[in-house]
C-alpha positions in Angstrom: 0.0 0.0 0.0 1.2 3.5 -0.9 2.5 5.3 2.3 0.7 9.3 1.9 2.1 11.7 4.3 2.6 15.1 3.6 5.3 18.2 0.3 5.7 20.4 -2.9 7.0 20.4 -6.6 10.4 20.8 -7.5 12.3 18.5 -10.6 11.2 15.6 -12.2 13.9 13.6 -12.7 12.0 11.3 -15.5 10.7 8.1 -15.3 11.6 5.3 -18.1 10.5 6.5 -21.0 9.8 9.9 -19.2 8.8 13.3 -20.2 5.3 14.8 -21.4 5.2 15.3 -25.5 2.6 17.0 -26.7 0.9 15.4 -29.6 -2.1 15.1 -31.7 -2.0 11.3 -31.6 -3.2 10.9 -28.1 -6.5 11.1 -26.5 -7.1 14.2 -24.5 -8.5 12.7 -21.4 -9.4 9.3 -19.7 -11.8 7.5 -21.7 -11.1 8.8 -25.1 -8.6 6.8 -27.7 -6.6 8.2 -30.4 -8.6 8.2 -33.9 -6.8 5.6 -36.3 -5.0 8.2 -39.0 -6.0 5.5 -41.5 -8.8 3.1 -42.4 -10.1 0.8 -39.6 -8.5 -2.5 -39.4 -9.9 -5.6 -40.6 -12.2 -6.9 -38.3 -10.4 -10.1 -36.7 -6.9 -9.6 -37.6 -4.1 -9.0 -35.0 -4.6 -5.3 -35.9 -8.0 -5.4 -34.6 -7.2 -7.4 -31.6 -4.7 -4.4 -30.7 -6.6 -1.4 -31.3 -9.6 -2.9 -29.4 -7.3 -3.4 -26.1 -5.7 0.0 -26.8 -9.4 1.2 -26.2 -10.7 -0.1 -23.6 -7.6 0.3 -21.8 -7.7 3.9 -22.4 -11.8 4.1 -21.2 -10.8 2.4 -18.0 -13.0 -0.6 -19.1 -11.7 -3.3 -16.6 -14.3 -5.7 -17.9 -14.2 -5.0 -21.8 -10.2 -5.8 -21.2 -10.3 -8.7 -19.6 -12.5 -10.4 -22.6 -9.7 -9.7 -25.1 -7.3 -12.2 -23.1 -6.5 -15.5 -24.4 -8.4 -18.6 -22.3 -4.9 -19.7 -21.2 -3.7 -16.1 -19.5 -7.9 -16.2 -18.0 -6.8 -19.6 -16.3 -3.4 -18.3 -15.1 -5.1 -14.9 -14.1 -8.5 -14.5 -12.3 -10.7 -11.1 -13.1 -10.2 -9.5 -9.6 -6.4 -10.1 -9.7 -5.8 -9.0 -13.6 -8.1 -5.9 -12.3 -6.3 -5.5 -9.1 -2.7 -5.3 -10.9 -4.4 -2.5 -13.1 -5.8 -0.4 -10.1 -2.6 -1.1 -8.0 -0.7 0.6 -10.7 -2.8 3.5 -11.5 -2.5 3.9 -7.7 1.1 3.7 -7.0 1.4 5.9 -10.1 -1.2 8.2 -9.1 -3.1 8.2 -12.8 -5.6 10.5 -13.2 -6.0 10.3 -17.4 -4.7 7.5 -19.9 -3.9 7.2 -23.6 -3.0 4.5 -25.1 -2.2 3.7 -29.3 -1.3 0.7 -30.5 1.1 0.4 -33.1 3.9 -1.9 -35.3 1.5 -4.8 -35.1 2.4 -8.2 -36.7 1.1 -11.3 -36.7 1.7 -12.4 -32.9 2.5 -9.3 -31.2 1.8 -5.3 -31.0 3.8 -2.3 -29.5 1.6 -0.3 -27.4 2.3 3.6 -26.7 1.7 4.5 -23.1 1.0 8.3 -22.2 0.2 8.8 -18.6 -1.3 12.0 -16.9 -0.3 11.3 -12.9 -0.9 13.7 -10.1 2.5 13.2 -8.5 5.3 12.7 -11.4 4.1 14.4 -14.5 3.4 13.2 -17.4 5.1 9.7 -18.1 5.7 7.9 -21.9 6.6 4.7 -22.5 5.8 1.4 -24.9 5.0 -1.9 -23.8 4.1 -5.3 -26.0 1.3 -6.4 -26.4 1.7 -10.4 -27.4 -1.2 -11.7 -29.4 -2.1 -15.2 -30.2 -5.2 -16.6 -32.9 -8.5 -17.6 -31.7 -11.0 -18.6 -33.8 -12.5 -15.9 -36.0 -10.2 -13.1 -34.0 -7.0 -12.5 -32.0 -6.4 -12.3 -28.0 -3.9 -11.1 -25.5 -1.2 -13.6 -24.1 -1.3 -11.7 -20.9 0.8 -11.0 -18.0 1.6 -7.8 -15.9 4.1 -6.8 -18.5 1.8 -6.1 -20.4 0.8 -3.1 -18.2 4.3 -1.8 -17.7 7.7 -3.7 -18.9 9.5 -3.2 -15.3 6.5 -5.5 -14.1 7.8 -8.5 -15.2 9.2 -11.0 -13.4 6.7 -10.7 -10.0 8.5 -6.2 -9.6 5.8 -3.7 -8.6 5.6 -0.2 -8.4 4.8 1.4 -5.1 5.0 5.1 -4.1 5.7 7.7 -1.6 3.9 10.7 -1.2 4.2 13.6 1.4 2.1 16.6 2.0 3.9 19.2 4.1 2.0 20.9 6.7 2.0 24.8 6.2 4.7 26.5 8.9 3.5 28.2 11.5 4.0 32.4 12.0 5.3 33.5 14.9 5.4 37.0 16.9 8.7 37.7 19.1 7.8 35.8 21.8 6.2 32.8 20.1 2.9 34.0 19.7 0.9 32.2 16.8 -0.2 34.7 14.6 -1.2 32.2 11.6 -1.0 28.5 12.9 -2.3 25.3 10.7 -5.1 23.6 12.9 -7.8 20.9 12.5 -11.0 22.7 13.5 -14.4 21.1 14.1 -17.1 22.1 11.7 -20.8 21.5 11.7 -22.1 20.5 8.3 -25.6 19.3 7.2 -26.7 16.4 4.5 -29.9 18.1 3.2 -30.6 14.8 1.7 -31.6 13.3 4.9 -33.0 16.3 7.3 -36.6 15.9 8.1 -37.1 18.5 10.5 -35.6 21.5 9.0 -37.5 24.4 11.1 -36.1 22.4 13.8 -32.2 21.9 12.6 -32.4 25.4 12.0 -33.9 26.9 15.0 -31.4 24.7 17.0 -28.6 26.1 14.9 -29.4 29.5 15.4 -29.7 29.0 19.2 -26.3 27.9 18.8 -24.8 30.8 17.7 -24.5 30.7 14.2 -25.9 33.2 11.8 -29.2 33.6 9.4 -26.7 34.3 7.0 -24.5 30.8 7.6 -28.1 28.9 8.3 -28.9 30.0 5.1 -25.7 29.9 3.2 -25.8 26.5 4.0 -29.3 25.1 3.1 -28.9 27.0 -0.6 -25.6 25.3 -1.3 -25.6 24.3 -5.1 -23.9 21.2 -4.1 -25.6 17.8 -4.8 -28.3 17.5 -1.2 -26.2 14.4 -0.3 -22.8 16.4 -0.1 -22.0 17.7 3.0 -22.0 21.3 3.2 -20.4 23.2 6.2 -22.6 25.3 8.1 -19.5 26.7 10.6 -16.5 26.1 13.4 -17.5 24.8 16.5 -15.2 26.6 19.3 -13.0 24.3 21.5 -15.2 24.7 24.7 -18.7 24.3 22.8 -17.9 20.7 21.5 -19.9 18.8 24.0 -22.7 21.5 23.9 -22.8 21.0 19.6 -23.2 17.6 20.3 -26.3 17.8 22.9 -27.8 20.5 21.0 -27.0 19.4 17.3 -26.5 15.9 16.8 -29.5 14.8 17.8 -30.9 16.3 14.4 -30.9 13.9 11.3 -28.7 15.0 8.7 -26.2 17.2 11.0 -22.5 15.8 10.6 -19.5 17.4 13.0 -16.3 16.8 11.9 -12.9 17.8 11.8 -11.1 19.6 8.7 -7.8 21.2 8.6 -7.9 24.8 8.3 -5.3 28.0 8.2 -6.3 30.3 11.6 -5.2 33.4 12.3 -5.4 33.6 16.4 -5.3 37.8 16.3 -7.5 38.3 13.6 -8.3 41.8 12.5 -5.6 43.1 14.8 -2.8 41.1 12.5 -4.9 40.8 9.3 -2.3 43.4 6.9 0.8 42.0 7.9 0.5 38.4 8.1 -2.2 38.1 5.5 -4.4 34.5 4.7 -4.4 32.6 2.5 -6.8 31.5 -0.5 -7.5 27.9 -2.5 -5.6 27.9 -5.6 -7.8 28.8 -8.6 -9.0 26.3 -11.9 -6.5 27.8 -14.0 -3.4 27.7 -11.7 -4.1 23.8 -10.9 -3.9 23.0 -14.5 -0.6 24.7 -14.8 0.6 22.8 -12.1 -0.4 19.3 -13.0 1.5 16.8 -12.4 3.1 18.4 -9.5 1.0 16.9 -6.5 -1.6 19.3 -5.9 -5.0 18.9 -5.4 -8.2 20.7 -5.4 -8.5 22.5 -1.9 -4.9 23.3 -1.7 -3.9 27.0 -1.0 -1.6 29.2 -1.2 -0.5 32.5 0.6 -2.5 35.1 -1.1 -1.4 38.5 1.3 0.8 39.6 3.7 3.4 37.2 5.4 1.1 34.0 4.1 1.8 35.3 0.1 5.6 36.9 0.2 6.7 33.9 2.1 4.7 31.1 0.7 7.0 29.1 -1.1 8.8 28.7 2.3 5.8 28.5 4.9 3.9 25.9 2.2 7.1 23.9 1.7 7.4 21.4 -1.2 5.3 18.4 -1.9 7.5 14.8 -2.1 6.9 12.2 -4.7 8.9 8.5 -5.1 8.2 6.4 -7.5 9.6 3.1 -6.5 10.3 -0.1 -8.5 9.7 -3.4 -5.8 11.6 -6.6 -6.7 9.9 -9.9 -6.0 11.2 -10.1 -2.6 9.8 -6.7 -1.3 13.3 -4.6 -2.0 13.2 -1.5 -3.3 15.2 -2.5 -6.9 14.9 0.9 -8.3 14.2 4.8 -7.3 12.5 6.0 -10.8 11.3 9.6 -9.5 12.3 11.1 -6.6 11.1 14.9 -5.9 12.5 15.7 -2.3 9.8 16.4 0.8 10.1 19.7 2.5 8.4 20.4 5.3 6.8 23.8 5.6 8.6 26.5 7.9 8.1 28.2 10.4 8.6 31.9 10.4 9.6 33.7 13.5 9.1 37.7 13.3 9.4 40.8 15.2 6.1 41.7 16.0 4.7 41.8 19.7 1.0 40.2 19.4 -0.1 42.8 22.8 1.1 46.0 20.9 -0.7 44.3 17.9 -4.1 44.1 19.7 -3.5 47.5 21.7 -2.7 49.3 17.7 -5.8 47.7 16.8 -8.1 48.5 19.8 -6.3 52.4 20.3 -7.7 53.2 16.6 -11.1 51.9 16.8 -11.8 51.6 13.5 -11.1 54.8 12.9 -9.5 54.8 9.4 -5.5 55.2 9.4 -2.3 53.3 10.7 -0.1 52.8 13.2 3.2 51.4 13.2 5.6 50.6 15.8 9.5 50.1 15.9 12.1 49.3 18.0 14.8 51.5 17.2 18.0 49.3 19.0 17.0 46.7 16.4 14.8 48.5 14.0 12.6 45.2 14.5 8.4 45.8 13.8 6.7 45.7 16.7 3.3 46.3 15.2 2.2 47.3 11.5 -2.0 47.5 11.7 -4.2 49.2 9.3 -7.8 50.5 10.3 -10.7 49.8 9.2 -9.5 45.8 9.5 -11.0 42.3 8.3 -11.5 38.7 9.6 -8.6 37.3 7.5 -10.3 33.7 8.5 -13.1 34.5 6.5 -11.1 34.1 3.8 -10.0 30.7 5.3 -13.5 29.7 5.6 -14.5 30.6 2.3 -17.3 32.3 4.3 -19.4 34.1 1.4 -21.6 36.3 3.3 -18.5 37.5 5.2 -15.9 37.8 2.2 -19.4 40.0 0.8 -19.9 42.1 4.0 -16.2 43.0 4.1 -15.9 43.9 0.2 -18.6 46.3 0.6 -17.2 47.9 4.0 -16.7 51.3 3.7 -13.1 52.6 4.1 -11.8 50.1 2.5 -10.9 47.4 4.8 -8.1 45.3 2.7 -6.3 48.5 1.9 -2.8 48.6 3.8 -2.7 51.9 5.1 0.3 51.0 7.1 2.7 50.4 4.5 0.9 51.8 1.1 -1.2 54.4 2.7 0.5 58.0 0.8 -0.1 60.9 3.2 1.5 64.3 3.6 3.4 64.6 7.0 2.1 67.7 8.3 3.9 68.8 11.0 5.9 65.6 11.9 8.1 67.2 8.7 9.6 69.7 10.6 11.8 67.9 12.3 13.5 67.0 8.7 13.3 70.9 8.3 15.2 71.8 11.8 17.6 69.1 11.1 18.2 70.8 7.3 18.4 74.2 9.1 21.5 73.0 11.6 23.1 70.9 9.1 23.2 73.6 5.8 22.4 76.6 7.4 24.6 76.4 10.4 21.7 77.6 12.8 22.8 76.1 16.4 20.9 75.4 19.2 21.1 79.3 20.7 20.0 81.0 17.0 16.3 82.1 17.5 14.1 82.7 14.4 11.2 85.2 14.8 7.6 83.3 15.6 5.1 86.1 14.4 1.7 85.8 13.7 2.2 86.5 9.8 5.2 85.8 8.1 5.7 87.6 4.6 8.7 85.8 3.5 6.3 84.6 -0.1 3.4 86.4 -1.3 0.9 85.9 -0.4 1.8 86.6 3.3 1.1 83.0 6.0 -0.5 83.4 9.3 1.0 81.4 12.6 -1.7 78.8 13.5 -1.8 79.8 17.2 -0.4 83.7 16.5 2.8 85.3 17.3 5.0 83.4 19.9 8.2 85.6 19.9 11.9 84.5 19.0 12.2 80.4 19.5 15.1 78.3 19.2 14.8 75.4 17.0 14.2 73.3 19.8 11.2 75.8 21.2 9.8 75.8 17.6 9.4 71.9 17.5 7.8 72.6 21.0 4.5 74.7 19.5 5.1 73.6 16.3 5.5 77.3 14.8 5.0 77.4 11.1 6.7 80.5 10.5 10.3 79.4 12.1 10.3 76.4 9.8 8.8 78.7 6.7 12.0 81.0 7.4 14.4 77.7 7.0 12.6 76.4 4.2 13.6 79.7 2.3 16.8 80.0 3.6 17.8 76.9 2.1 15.8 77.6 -1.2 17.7 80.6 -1.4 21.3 79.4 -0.9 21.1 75.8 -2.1 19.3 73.7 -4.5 17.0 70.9 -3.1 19.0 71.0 0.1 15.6 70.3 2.3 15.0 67.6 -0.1 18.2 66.0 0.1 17.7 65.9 4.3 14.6 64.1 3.5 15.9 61.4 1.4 18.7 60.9 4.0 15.5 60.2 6.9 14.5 57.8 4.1 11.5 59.6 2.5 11.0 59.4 -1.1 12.0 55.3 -1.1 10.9 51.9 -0.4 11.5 51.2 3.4 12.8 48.1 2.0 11.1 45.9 4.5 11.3 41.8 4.0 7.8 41.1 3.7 5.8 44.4 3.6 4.5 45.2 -0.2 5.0 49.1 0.3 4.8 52.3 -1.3 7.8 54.7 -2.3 6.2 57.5 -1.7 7.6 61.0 -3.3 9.9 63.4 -1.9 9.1 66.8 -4.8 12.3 68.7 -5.7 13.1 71.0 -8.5 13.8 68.4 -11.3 10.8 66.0 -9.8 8.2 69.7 -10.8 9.8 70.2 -14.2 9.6 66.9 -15.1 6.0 66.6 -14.2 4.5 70.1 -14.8 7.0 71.6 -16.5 7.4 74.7 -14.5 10.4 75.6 -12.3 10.3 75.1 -8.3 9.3 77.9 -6.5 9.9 79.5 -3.2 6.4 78.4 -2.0 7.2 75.2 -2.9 9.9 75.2 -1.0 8.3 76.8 1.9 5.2 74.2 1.9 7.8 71.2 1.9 9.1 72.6 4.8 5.9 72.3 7.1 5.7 68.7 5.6 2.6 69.9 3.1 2.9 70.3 -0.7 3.4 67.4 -3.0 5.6 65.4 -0.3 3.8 62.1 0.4 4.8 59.5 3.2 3.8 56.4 4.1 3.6 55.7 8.0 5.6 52.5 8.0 8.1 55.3 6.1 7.5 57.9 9.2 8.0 55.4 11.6 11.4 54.2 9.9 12.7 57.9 9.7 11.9 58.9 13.6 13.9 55.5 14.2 16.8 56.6 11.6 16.7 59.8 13.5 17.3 58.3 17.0 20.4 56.4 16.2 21.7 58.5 13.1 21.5 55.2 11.1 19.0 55.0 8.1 18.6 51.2 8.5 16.2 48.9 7.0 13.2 47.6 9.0 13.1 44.2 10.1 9.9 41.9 10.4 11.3 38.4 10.4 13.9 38.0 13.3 16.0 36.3 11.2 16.4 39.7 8.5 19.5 42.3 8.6 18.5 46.0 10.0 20.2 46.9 6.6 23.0 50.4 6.9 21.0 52.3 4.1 23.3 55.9 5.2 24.1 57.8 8.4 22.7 61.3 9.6 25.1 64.7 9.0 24.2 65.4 12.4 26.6 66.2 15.4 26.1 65.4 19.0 25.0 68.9 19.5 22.5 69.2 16.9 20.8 66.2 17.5 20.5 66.4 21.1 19.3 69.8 20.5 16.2 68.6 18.2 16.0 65.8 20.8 14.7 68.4 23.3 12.6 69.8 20.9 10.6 66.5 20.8 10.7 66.5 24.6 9.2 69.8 25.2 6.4 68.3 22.6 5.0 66.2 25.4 6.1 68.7 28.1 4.3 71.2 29.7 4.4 74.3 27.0 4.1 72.1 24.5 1.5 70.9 21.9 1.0 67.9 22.9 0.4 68.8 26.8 -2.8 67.5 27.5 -2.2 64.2 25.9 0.9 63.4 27.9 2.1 66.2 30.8 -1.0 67.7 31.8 -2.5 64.0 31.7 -0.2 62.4 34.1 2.4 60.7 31.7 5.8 61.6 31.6 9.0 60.2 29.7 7.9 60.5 26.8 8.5 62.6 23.0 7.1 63.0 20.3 5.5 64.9 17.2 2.4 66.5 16.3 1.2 67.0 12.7 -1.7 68.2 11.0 -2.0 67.9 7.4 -4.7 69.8 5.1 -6.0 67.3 2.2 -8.4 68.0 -0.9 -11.8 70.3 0.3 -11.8 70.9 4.0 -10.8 67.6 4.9 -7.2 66.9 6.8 -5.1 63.6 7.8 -3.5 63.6 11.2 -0.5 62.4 12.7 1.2 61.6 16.1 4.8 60.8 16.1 5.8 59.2 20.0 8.7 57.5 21.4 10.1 56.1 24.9 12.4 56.9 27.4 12.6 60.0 26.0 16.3 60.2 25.9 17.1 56.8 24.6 13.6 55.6 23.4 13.1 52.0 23.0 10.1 52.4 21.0 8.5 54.3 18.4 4.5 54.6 17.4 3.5 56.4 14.1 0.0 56.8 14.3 -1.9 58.2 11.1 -6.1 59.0 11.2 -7.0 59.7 7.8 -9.6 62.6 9.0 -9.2 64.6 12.1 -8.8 67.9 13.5 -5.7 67.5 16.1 -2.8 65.2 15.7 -1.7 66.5 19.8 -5.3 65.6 20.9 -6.5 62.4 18.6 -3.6 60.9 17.2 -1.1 61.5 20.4 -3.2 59.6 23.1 -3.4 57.1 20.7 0.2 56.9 19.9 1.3 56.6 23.6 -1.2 53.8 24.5 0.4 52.1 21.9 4.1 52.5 23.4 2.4 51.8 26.8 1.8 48.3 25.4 4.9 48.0 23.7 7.2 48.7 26.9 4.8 46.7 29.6 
C-alpha cells in the first residue's frame, strides 16, 4: 500500500521512457482513444485485436479488457487479480487520465504507446508489448503484468511515496501564533436526509450561528447528499454541539484542517491568509502533486513567504523486486516540510494598535529602534482574514462592501503628507546647511511675509524660538523661514535631508508590499509640470505639506533613523538584517538639541500637553502634525517614542480625518508605546 504523508514540486527527474510530448496522436483525457489516422483494421486480424485493447484500456474498461485475453492467461489470471494489478498501478502511479495507441503490429505481437497523466510525477511515456495469439475468427492477448508496464515483469511492482507538508507556523517575538495550521471542528448538514428543517435550523441559530450561515448553508448548489459546512464549532462548545445538534438527522461534526489566524483583525495586513488555488493555476501545475482545496498565501506574510511557509510536496516512485526490496528509485522529488517563520512583532502591541484606533481609518506602526525590529504594522478599518480561510461568502461580501476600504494597507501603502511631523526634517536641514545652532532664534510672528501671499501662525505670534522651542509649539513661520533660507542658498538641500530620513523610497522591509512615496524637488516639478520650483514650494515642503507624500511605515522608519543616526532597513522576520541604508550629518549637539525639541512636545508648553504632561504621563517625545488634504478635509499624525532620551520604541500613528494630531492621534500613539514597553 502507498504510504501518503505530507510536500511540494520541484524537478522531475523522468521516469523510463519519461517526459510529457505533446501530440495530436493521443487522447485528451481518460476514456477517449486516439482516432486511427487510416482506415479501420480488418475486423479479426491481430490489428483489430490491438486497437480494441488500446481502447478499452484507455476508457478504463476493466471488464471489456479482460474479454480480449487468451483462455490460457484467463486460467493463469482470475478477473479481480488481472483488475487489481491495473488499479494497484494507477495507484502507486497516481493516474488520473490515460492514452494508449497501438502500433507496429504483426502477426503475434503489437507495440503499445503509453501516455500517462499522474498527479505526483508528470506526465510519463513509454511502450509496452502487447503479445497476441489466434483464436477462432479473431486475436487475443497472451497476458501477464508486462503487459501493463515492462519493469513488471518477473513478480516487480511499483509502489509510491507521497508527502504533503504541513503549512509553517507564524510566529510574533515571543512565540505567539499569529497564523498556525489547525484541525477545527465544523458543523455541516446532508440536506438529503433532514426531516425537521424548522427544527435543525432553529437549533442552529440558538447555537450561535448566523441567518446568513443557516442560510448559506441550506442554498448550497452542491448535490443535497454532499455535506455542506454550516460553521466552526469553538474548542469549549464541542460537547454542547453535540447535545444541542447531533440529535438532528442529517447534521454531521467533523474535523477539517484549516489555516487560523489567532489575532484576527488586529494582525490581518501584515501576516495576511491565504486563499484555494484557482481552476487555472491547478492545471498549470499538474503533475506536481496538488489537489483541489490546496492554498496558497494570497497576502501579507502567508503570500511573500509562501513558497517557504507551504514547503514542497514529495513524490517517489519506486520499483519493488519480487522479494519486497526496493530495486529501483524511478522519480524522486524531495519532501520539504513547511517552515516556520519567527518575526518581530509583539502580538499585545498588535491588539493595543488595533483596539487604540477603533476603527477609525488610518495606521499605526511601531519600531524598535536598537534593532529596528516591527513591533506592530495595523491598518484600520480591519477584516477577519479567517473569513477568507472559511471561504465564508456572506462574510468575504460584507467586508468587500465595507466602507473605508478594509483590505487596503494603510500602514505600509497608505501615501499621506506629514504635516507637522516634517519639521523635524526641516530643523535638522536648518543645523546641518544653514549652520543655525541650538542658541539661534528665528522670529515666531503671527504673519510671516517671506512669499506672497503673506502665512498666518496657527496659534499667533510666539516671539523669537530656538529650534528646539519651535518643534515645541510647532511654529509654522520658524520652519517657513528655514525652508527659504535653504531655497535661497542651495538647490533641493531640504529635499536631500529628506531622502537621507528615508522619505521618497521603499523602506525596504522583507515582507511588507509598500509604497515609495515621493519626496518633490526642483527636477521631480519640471519633469512633471513643466514649471520651475518655486519659493512656495519650498516653503510648503518645509511644514511637511505640498506634493511630499509618506507612508507611516516610512515615518515610523525615519523617527527611528533619527534616533540612532543610522538610516537602516526595518526588520519583520527575526531572522532579517536591519540593513545600513546611510548615516545622519548630524553632530552630537544638533541632535541632542532637536531631541529636546521633541521633549518639550509632550512637556508642559508644549503641543502635545494635554495628551501626555498635563494628563499624568511623563517620559515620553514626540510629534504633532496636522495635514490639510483636498476640500476641507485633513489627515493627522502623532509621532511618540520612549524613554525620552534613549527611546526604545516608536508609534507612528496616522487617522485619515481629524482635527488635532496632539489631541486624537497623540493619546493614541502613547497607548500604543504603553503596550509595547509593559
Amino acid at each position: 500500500m502507498p504510504v501518503r504523508a505530507v510536500f511540494l514540486a520541484a524537478i522531475i527527474i523522468g521516469l523510463l521512457a519519461g517526459g510529457a510530448v505533446a501530440g495530436a496522436r493521443w487522447a485528451a483525457s481518460r476514456g477517449g482513444s486516439d482516432s486511427p489516422s487510416a482506415a479501420a483494421p480488418e475486423p479479426g486480424s491481430p490489428a483489430a485485436a490491438a486497437a480494441e485493447f488500446a481502447a478499452a484500456w484507455a476508457a478504463g474498461d476493466l471488464q471489456a479488457l479482460y474479454l480480449l485475453l487468451s483462455p490460457a492467461a484467463q486460467r493463469t489470471y482470475s478477473y479481480e487479480a488481472f483488475a487489481d494489478a491495473y488499479r494497484t498501478f494507477e495507484e502507486q502511479v497516481t493516474v488520473t487520465q490515460t492514452a494508449v495507441r497501438a502500433a507496429d503490429v504483426n502477426g503475434s505481437a503489437a507495440r503499445l504507446d503509453v501516455r500517462l497523466a499522474t498527479a505526483y510525477f508528470g506526465t510519463l511515456e513509454y511502450s509496452t508489448a502487447l503479445p497476441l495469439v489466434p483464436a477462432p475468427g479473431r486475436y487475443l492477448v497472451e497476458w501477464t503484468p508486462a503487459v501493463i508496464h515492462p519493469r513488471l515483469a518477473g513478480g516487480y511492482a511499483f509502489s509510491s511515496v507521497i508527502q504533503r507538508p504541513v503549512r509553517g507556523t507564524i510566529y510574533d517575538r515571543n512565540g505567539i501564533e499569529l497564523a498556525v495550521t489547525r484541525e477545527i471542528r465544523h458543523v455541516g448538514l446532508n440536506r438529503g436526509v433532514i426531516t425537521d428543517r424548522p427544527g435543525l435550523e432553529a437549533a442552529l441559530l440558538a447555537f450561535g450561528f448566523t441567518r446568513e450561515q443557516v442560510d448559506a448553508a441550506f442554498a448550497s448548489p452542491a448535490p443535497l447528499n454532499h455535506r455542506v459546512r454550516v460553521g466552526p464549532i469553538p474548542d469549549d462548545r464541542v460537547e454542547e454541539a453535540n447535545r444541542l445538534l447531533r440529535p438532528f438527522q442529517g447534521v454531521i461534526i467533523y474535523v477539517e484542517t484549516q489555516r487560523v489566524h489567532p489575532l484576527g483583525p488586529a494582525a490581518a495586513h501584515v501576516v495576511g491568509y491565504t486563499r484555494e488555488y484557482t481552476a487555472e493555476e491547478l492545471k498549470a501545475r499538474a503533475g506536481q502533486g496538488f489537489r483541489p482545496g490546496d492554498r496558497v498565501g494570497a497576502a501579507g506574510l502567508e503570500a511573500v513567504f509562501n513558497d517557504r511557509l507551504a514547503g514542497s510536496i514529495g513524490a517517489e516512485l519506486r520499483l519493488i523486486g519480487p522479494d519486497g526490496a526496493v530495486a529501483e528509485v524511478l522519480i524522486s522529488r524531495p519532501f520539504r516540510q513547511g517552515e516556520d517563520l519567527r518575526t518581530t512583532l509583539d502580538a499585545p502591541t498588535l491588539q493595543r494598535a488595533y483596539e487604540r484606533l477603533g476603527g477609525r481609518a488610518g495606521a499605526a506602526v511601531v519600531v524598535d529602534p536598537a534593532t529596528n525590529g516591527l513591533l506592530a504594522l495595523v491598518s484600520s478599518p480591519s477584516f477577519d482574514p479567517d473569513a477568507f480561510e472559511r471561504g465564508d461568502a456572506a462574510a468575504l461580501a460584507a467586508i468587500t462592501a465595507a466602507p473605508g476600504a478594509p483590505l487596503a494597507n494603510r500602514a505600509a501603502t497608505g501615501l499621506y503628507s506629514a504635516g507637522s511631523t516634517f519639521k523635524l526634517v526641516t530643523g535638522a536641514a536648518g543645523m546641518v546647511y544653514l549652520g543655525l545652532t541650538p542658541n539661534d532664534r528665528l522670529d515666531c510672528g503671527a504673519i510671516w511675509y517671506g512669499v506672497d501671499p503673506p502665512r498666518r501662525n496657527w496659534e499667533g505670534s510666539q516671539g523669537s524660538l530656538t529650534i528646539a522651542e519651535a518643534l515645541m509649539r510647532s511654529c509654522n513661520p520658524v520652519f517657513y523661514e528655514i525652508a527659504l533660507r535653504l531655497y535661497n542658498q542651495f538647490d533641493d538641500a531640504l529635499a536631500a535631508m529628506a531622502r537621507q530620513f528615508g522619505f521618497g523610497a521603499p523602506t525596504g522591509t522583507l515582507g511588507v508590499v509598500e509604497e515609495a512615496g515621493l519626496v518633490p524637488d526642483a527636477a521631480w516639478k519640471r519633469r512633471t509640470t513643466g514649471q520651475p520650483w518655486y519659493p512656495g514650494d519650498e516653503v510648503n515642503l518645509g511644514i511637511g505639506q505640498g506634493d511630499l507624500l509618506i507612508t507611516p511605515l516610512q515615518l515610523a522608519n525615519a523617527y527611528s533613523t533619527f534616533v540612532t543616526g543610522q538610516l537602516r532597513t526595518p526588520r519583520l522576520l527575526e531572522e532579517a538584517e536591519a540593513t545600513v541604508r546611510g548615516t545622519l550629518p548630524l553632530t552630537p549637539e544638533q541632535h541632542a538639541h532637536l531631541m529636546r525639541g521633541l521633549e518639550l512636545v509632550t512637556g508642559p508648553r508644549g503641543t502635545a500637553a494635554a495628551a501626555f504632561a498635563l494628563a499624568g504621563y511623563t517620559d515620553f517625545a514626540g510629534k504633532s502634525g496636522t495635514a490639510e488634504d483636498a476640500g476641507a478635509q485633513q489627515h493627522v499624525l502623532f509621532v511618540a517614542m520612549r524613554p525620552a532620551k534613549q527611546p526604545r520604541a516608536i508609534a507612528a500613528v496616522v487617522l485619515d480625518d481629524g482635527k488635532s494630531g496632539s489631541i486624537e492621534a497623540g493619546p493614541i500613539a502613547r497607548d500604543i508605546l504603553l503596550a509595547a514597553l509593559r
